[in-house]
N, C-alpha and C positions, 0 to 999 in steps of 0.2 A: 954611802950611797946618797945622792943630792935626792931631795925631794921636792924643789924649786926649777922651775925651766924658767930662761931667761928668752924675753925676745925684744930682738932693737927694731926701733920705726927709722929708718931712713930718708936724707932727703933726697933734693935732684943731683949731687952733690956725691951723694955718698957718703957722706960724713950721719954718726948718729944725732938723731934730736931728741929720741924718746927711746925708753928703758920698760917695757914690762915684764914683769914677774908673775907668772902660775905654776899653782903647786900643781904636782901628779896626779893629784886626785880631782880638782878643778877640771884639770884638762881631762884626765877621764870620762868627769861626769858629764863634760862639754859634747867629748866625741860621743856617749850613750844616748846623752837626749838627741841631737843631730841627729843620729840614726834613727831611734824610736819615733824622732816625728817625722823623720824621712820616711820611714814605713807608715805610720798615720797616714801622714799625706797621699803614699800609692793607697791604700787602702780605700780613702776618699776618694780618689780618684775614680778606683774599681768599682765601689759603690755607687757612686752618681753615674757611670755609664751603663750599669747595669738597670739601674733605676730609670734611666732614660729610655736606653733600649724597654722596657718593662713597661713602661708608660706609652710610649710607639705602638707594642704589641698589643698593651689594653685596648687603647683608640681603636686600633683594626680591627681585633675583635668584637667591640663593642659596635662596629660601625657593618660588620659580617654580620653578627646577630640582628641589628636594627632589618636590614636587607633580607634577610629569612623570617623574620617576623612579617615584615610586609608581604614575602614572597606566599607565607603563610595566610594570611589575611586573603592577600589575592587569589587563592588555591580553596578556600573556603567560601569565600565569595561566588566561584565556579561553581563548588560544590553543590551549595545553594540553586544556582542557576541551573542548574541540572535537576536538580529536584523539582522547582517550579514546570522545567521541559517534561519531567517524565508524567507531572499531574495533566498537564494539557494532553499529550498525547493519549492518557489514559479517559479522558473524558472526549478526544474524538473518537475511541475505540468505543466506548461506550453507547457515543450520537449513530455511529457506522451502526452499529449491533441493533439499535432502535428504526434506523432508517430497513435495513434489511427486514426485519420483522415488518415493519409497515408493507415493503414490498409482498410479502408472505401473505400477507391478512389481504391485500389488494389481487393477487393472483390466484387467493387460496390455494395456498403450498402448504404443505406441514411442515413441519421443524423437522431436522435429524438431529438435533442435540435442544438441550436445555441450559439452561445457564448457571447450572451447577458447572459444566464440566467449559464454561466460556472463559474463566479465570484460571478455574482447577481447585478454586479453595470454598468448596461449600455452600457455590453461590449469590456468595454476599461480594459485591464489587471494595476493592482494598480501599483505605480512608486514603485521602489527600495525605503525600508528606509532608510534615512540619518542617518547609525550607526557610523559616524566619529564626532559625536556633542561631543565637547571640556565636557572633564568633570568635569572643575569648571560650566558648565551650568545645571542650573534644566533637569531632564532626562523625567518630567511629561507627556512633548507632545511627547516624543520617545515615551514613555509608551502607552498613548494612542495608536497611530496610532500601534503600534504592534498588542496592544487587536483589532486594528479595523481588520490588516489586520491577524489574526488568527482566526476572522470569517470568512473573506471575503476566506483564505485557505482553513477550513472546510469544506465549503458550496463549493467551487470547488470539493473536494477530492470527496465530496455523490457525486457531480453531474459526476463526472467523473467514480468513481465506479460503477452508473448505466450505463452510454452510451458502458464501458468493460461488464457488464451484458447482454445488450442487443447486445453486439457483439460478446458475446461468443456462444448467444443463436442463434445469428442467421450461426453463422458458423459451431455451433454443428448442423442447422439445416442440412445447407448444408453437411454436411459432412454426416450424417445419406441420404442425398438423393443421394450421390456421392457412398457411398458405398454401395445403393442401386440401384443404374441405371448399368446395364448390359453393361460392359468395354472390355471385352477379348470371343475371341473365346473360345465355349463349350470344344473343343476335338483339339488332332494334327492331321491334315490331308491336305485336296486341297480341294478347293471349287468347287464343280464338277456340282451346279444349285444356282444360284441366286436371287434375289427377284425380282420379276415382271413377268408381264407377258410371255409365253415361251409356246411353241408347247410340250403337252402331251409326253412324251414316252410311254403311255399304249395306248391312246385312238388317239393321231394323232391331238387333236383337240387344240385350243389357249387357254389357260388358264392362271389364276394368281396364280402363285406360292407366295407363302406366307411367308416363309423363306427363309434360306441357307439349301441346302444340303452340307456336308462336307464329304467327303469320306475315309476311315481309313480301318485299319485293325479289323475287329471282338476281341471284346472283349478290345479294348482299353477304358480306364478310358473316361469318362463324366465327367465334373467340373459345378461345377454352375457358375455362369457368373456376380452374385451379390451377396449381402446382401437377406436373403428370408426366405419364411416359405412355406414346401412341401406343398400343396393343393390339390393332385393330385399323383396318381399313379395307374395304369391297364392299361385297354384297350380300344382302341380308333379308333375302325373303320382300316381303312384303315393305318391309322395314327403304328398301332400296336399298344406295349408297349409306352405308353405315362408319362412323368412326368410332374407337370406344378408347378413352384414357382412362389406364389404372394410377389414383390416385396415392395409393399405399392407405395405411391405414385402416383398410378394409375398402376403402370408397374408389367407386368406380363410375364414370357419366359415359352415356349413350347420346351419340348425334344423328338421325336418320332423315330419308329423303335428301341429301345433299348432292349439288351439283356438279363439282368440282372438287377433290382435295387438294391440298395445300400442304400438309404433311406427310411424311409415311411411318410405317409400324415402325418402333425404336425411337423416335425420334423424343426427343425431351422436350417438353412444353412448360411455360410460365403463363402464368392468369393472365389473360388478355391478348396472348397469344394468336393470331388467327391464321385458324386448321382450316376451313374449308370456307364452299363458299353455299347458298340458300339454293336449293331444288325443287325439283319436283317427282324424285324417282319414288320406285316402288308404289304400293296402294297409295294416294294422295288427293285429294280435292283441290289443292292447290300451291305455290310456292309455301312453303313453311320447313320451319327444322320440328321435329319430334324430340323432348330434351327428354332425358331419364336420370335421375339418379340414384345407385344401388350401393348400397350399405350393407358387404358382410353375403353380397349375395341374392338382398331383397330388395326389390323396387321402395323406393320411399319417396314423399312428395318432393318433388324440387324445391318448393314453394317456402318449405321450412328453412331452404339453405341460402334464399336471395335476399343482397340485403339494399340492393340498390335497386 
């Protein structure tokens, strides 16, 4: 068995120029390493594109992350600003609760609630949030106490939308009995008898005069003197031509001696209104209205209720 392999170099020719001789084991070892670095080499190969690819995916990773950090920065930054929004609102809820109370004290209204139950937490209004918390810190317990104090807001805002309810209610009330209580003289004239007692001009004797007389020219306007609804119009005795508006509330005006009316029973009247016109009916000395006004039933001075 040869253990030498022969190999010829040739030229252009054909003919040989060169002779080499390798052993079996040469050429073996020749074809072993060739392989082993051939695989080396794929190896390499597969390594650096792995590594490449690897290095690719780090970048964009690394470039995902930068972008959620910011995105986080950004989202914390809000967070903040949100907290800053919920202390402002809570200190106009607070100015609103003091201006209301002002209105209270100025209309004298009572309270229906107290300011235990204006929050719901014992009366004590919540501290400011701390919206300056560094934003490499967790924002969890911002978060929190925001959700806490956006109920503890809520639950002010109802409570304070009812106490504006019930103080619109009661100032509409006032205001429906303001523009119902009788403010201004009936008619333009001079007050020629007043209310109380006074020596008769017909009979000589001490009597209680029960209105104003107001003295005018014949035919001058009547106004109504409130808010009202006619209940009355004709004739009344001595009284003559009478009108009477029920004002609600108990209050009721008397117009007598009138020449003319202007209104009839039912009819709805506003202050300043003008129901009739100046007379001379019934017992009278001269053009004048007879004014009265009753409260509840009882004659009482007019005089307490004019303010012009």
């Amino acid at each position: 068995m040869q253990n030498k392999i022969t190999f010829f170099v040739l030229n252009a020719t054909g003919s040989a120029i060169k002779r080499i001789t390798l052993s079996r084991g040469s050429l073996c070892f020749s074809g072993v390493f060739f392989t082993v670095s051939l695989i080396f080499f794929a190896f390499f190969i597969y390594d650096y594109c792995n590594l490449k690819n690897t290095y690719i995916n780090t970048h964009e990773f690394e470039s995902k992350i930068s972008s959620q950090l910011d995105e986080i920065v950004n989202q914390r930054k809000q967070i903040q600003n949100f907290a800053g929004e919920i202390n402002k609102l809570k200190s106009k809820l607070v100015d609103l609760a003091g201006f209301e109370k002002k209105i209270r004290i100025i209309a004298n209204i009572e309270e229906i609630s107290d300011q235990e139950s204006f929050f719901g937490i014992g009366g004590s209004i919540p501290e400011d949030i701390n919206a300056q918390l560094p934003l490499a810190k967790k924002h969890n317990s911002l978060i929190r106490e925001m959700h806490e104090q956006v109920e503890q807001l809520e639950l002010a805002s109802t409570n304070q939308k009812n106490e504006f309810e019930y103080l619109f209610k009661h100032l509409e009330d006032q205001r429906n009995l303001l523009s119902s209580t009788p403010a201004i003289l009936p008619t333009d004239g001079w007050i020629s008898s007043k209310f109380g007692h006074r020596k008769s001009p017909f009979t000589g004797l001490r009597e209680l005069h029960r209105g104003l007389d107001i003295a005018t020219r014949k035919g001058t306007p009547i106004i109504a003197t409130a808010d009202g609804v006619v209940t009355y119009t004709g004739k009344k005795g001595l009284m003559g031509n009478l009108i009477v508006i029920d004002h609600g509330h108990g209050m009721v005006t008397r117009y007598a001696h009138i020449h003319k009316f202007l209104k009839k029973r039912g009819d709805v009247v506003k202050r300043g209104d003008t129901i009739a016109l100046v007379g001379n009916t019934g017992r009278s000395t001269g053009p004048h209205v007879h004014y009265e006004v009753h409260l509840n039933g009882i004659p009482v001075n007019p005089e307490r209720y004019i303010l012009n």
